[in-house]
N, C-alpha and C positions, 0 to 999 in steps of 0.2 A: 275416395280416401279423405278423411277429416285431420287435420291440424289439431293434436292433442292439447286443451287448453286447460288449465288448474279450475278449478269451482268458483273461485272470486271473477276467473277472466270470463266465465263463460255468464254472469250472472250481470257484469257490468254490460257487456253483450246486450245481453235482453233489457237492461233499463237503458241501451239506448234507442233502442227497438218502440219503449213504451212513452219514454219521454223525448220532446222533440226539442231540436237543437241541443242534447246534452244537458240538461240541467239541474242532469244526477252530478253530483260531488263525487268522481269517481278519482280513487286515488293516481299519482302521478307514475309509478313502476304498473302499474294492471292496465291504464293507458299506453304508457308507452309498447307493453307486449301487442295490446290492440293492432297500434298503427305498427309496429314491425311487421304484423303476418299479412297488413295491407284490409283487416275488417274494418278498419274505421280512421276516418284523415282529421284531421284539426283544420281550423275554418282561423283562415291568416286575421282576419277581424278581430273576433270576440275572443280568438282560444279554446271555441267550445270544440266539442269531438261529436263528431256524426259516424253512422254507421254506411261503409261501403254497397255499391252488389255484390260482394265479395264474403262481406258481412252478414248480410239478410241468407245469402245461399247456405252460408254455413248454421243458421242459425233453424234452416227448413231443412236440413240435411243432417246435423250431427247434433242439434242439442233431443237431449232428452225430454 
């Protein structure tokens, strides 16, 4: 069963998938839905957002 995610969350999704350490400009509300469903944590350092295993499974399993 997939976590139903709007088109901008599942797209930020994938540009962290493609960029590393986060160095997409992803907005602050599409972030935060992120790290609610637990796909992606924020790094106590820099602030950037990485993607979970939680993240990646759902990204080989539910995106399109």
């Amino acid at each position: 069963m997939c976590i139903p995610l709007s088109p901008e969350v599942v797209e930020a999704l994938k540009s962290l998938d493609r960029i590393p350490d986060s160095r997409a400009d992803i907005p602050r509300p599409i972030a935060n839905e992120l790290l609610t469903h637990g796909l992606a944590y924020e790094s106590r350092i820099g602030g950037s957002l990485n993607m979970t295993a939680a993240g990646r499974q759902w990204l080989n399993r539910c995106a399109e």
